[in-house]
Every structure is written in structure tokens, then in C-alpha cells.
N, C-alpha and C positions, 0 to 999 in steps of 0.2 A: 518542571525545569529544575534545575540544579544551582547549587552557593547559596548560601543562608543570603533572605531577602532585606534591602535595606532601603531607606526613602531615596537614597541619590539613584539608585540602579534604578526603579520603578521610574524615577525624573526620564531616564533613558531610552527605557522600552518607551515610555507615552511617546519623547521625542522621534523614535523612530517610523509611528506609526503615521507623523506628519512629513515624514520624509518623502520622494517620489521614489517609486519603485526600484527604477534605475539606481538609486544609493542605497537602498537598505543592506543588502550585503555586503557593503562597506563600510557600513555605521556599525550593522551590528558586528563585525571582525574584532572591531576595536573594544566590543565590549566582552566578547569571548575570552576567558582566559584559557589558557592551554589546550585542555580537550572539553570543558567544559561546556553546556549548553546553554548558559547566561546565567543570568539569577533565578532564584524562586520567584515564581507568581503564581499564588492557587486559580486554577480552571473551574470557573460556576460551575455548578452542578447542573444547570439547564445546558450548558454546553458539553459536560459530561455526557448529558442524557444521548445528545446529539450525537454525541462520539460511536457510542455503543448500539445506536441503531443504524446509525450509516454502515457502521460494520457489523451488520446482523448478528452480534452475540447472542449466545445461546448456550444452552446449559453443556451441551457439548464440546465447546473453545476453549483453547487454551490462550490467555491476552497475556502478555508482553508490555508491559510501558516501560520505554527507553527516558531518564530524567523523572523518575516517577514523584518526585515531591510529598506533598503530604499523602500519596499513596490513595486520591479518592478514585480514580479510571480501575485499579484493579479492584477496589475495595467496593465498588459499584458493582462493579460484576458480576462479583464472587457474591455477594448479600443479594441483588434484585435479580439477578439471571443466571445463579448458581453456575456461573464459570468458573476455570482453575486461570491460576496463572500467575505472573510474580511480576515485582515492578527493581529498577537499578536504578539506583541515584548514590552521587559519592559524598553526602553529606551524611554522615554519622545520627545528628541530632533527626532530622527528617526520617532518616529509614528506622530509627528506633518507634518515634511517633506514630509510623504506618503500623508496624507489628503491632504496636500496643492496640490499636483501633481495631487492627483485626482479629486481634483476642477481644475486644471490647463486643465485636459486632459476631463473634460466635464465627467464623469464616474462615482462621489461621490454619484448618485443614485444608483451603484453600487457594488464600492469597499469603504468598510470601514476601520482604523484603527484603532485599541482600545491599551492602557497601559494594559500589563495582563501578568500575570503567566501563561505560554505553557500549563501547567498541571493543571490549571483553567478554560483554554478554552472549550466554549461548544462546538464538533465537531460533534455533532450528526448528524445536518442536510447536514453536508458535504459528494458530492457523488465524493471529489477531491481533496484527503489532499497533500500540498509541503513543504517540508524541506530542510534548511540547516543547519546540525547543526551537535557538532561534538560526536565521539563514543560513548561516555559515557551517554550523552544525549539521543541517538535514542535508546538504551539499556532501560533505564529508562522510554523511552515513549513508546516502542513496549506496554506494558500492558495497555493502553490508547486505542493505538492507533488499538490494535485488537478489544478492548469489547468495543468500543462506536461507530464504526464506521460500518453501516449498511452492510450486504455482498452485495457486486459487489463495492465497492465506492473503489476507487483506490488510491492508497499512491505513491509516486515519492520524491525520494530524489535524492538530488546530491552529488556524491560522499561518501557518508557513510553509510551504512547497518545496518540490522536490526539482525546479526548475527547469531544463526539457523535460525530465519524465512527466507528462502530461500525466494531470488526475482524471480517473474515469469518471469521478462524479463529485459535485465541490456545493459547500450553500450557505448564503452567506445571511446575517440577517439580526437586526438590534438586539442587544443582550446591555440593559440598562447597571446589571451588577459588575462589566466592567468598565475600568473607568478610561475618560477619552481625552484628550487636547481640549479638544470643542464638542460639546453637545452629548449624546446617547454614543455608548462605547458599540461599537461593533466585533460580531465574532466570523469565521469561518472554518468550514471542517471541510476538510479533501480528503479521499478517497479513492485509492487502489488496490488494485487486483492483481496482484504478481502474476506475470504473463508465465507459459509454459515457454522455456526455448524452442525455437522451432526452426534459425538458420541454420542453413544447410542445405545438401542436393537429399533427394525424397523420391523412391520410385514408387508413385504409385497406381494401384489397379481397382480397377471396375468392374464387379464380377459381374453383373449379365447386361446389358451383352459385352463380353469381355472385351476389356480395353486396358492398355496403360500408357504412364504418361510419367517421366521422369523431370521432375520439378528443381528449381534453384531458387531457395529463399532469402531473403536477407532482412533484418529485424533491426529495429529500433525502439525497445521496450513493448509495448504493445500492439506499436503500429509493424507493420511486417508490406511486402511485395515479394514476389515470384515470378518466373518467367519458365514456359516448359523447354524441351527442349527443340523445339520449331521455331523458339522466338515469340511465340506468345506470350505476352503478358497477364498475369491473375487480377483483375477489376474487384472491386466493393470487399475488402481482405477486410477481418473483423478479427481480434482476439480478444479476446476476454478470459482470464484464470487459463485456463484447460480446455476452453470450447472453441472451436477454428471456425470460422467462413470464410470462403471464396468463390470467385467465380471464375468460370475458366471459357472464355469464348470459343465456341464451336461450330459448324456448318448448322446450318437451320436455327442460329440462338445463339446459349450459354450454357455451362452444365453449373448449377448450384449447387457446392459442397460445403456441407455442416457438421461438423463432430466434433473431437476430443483428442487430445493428445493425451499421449504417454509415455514419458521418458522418449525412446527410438523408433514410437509408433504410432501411429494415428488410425482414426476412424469411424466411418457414421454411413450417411445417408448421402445420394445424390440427385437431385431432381433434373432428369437427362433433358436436354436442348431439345429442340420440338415438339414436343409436348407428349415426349415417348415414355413418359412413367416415370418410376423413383430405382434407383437399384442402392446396393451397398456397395463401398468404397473403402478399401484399407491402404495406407503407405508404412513402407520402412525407410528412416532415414539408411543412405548408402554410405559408409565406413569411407573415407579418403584412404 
């Protein structure tokens, strides 16, 4: 998180974490300055740890932290699971600190820190964006952080959400190192999958036995419905990153389709309604 850290600000975050949920993004607006993502608060390392296995890093990822603080989410990375990647925070003193670590930790061919505005950062090439930062913030970066970030490339914040955008996978669980109101501090890490886009009308075909069937999608992050052009509706829709499921009800059943999007096309397998075997299935979205 970002602004050099101070006892009254810390008074803050705690105070917040006894607020009801319903006020927290009103509490913490007030504590937001400008574009800012709150104060500094260093992330445990055991909750680091957490970060970086919910988002399967791996020596092939390139990680992103937006408010990157003392630099330890890229600086973990890059030293236990030889990832690349850079972190942005607009505190001078803190992004100097991170570089020095990552010269210290042998890794600066890896992990960079730059002075920069969160909402200037290029995230494009990132297949593995980290956050800590507080509500009002993740609100303002969800629109960033859905359209630049390529589908399957995974988001992982700690403890703050991205409010309708439902996390695909969230865990929450006592972390004694931080500290609480009352009792054992707790942490939580959430978990996203940048959906492929997929609204839109879709003609697609079944090649044996040949069939098609002109679709009409309409999307809400992850969660997605269809309807063909009969007026059928699509049951049990799944997205995840780049991998589609649906189901399309048909005479004798349902026909179960599973695959992959690609930019304007899609494709996989379909296990056909009566129990008549499996064929292949391709769609192209159709140009308005």
C-alpha cells in the first residue's frame, strides 16, 4: 500500500476492520487521499506466501503489484519462484528500499521498482496482478484492471474486494503477525481469473452430425447467459479465464459444450443429448 506509514493511520485501518461491512467504503474514502491506496502497511510473509500460491506463480509469470510497498509480493517471486515482474508505488523512499533489497537479494534482473501512479501503470503484459490496497481504491481500479489485463492472467488481493466482481476463489484464516481491535489479527486473499469476453451474438456449428445454432450472450464478469435463436435458453454457463461451459437443452436431453475462447472464436468438444457420443464444436462471434 502506498504514503509513508504512521501510528495515527494504522489507529485507522484497525478502526476499520471493526466497522460493518456496509461502511467500510465510506470510512476508508475518508482515509484515501487523492489517488492514493491508503497508508503503508507491510503484508506478512505468510500471507505473501498465500498470495503467490492462490495465483500459481511460477517461474514463467510475469507479477504486477499495484501499491507495492516495501516491494516483498514481487521480491518473493522473483528470489523463491524465479518470476519476472515490477511493483508501483508513489512513495520515493519505499520504491528506493525495494530496489536496494532486490540488488541485495541477487534478483534486480528480475524484480524492478518504478515511482508511478497505479492507474498509469502498464499492466498489460502481466499474466499475475497483487494488491493491497483499500476499498475505494480496488473499486476505482476494477475498470483497469478487467480491460487491460489479458483473459486467464489472475488478480489476488489481500483482504479487499473487488465488490460485484465476484472472486472465483477467497480463504480466509488467523494470521497472529497481524495486529487486530480484539484478539488474533485475521487475513484474507481473493482470487480472480479475468474472464475472456464472450458478449455478443455467436454462430455456432457442430460438425458431425452437422448442426448449427446462432447464440446471443450477455456477460457480467464471469458469470455469463445465452439464449439460441429458438428461444432457448443456455443452463449450468461456467467461465473461467478462457475455458467456456454450457449447456444447451435439446430433444432427447441437453448437448454439453466445453472449450475455449479466442478473441472472435471459440472451441472444444460437445457431449451430444442422448447419449449419441461426443463430436467437435466451433463458434465465430458475428460482426454487428
Amino acid at each position: 500500500m502506498q504514503k509513508e506509514f504512521s501510528a495515527y493511520r494504522r489507529r485507522v485501518l484497525l478502526a476499520l476492520g471493526a466497522l460493518p461491512a456496509a461502511r467500510i467504503a465510506g470510512a476508508a474514502d475518508d482515509v484515501e487521499i487523492k489517488r492514493t491506496g491508503g497508508p503503508y502497511v507491510p503484508t506478512p510473509q505468510v500471507v505473501v506466501d498465500e498470495m503467490l500460491r492462490m495465483g500459481k506463480v511460477g517461474a514463467n509469470d510475469f507479477v504486477v503489484d499495484l501499491g507495492s510497498g516495501d516491494g516483498i509480493i514481487v521480491l518473493t517471486a522473483a528470489a523463491r519462484l524465479k518470476a519476472r515482474g515490477f511493483g508501483v508505488d508513489i512513495d520515493p523512499g519505499l520504491v528506493q528500499r525495494s530496489n536496494n533489497e532486490a540488488q541485495k537479494r541477487g534478483v534486480a534482473d528480475r524484480a524492478v521498482f518504478h515511482v508511478q501512479d497505479v492507474f498509469k501503470a502498464d499492466i498489460s503484459k502481466a499474466t499475475v496482478v497483487t494488491l493491497y490496497l483499500l476499498p475505494g481504491m480496488m473499486i476505482n481500479l476494477r475498470p483497469k484492471i478487467f480491460g487491460e489485463l489479458k483473459p486467464g492472467a489472475r488478480v489476488v488481493s489481500h483482504d479487499y474486494h473487488f465488490d460485484e466482481w465476484m472472486p472465483d476463489d477467497q480463504l480466509t484464516w488467523d494470521v497472529p503477525e497481524k495486529e487486530a481491535v480484539n484478539g488474533i489479527g485475521q487475513a484474507t486473499v481473493y482470487l480472480w481469473i479475468v474472464p475472456a469476453r464472450v458478449a455478443g451474438r455467436w454462430r455456432l456449428r457442430v460438425a458431425e452430425p452437422a448442426a448449427q445454432h446462432d447464440l446471443t450472450l450477455k456477460q457480467n464478469y464471469q458469470n455469463f447467459e445465452g439464449v439460441d435463436a429458438k428461444g432457448v435458453k443456455l443452463t449450468v454457463t461456467r467461465l473461467r479465464g478462457e475455458d467456456i461451459t454450457f449447456v444447451l437443452p435439446a430433444a432427447g436431453g441437453r448437448h454439453l459444450f466445453k472449450g475455449r475462447v479466442s478473441g472472435d472464436t471459440m472451441a472444444g468438444s460437445v457431449e451430444l443429448a442422448g447419449g449419441k457420443g461426443a463430436a467437435k464444436w466451433s463458434a465465430v462471434r458475428i460482426k454487428s
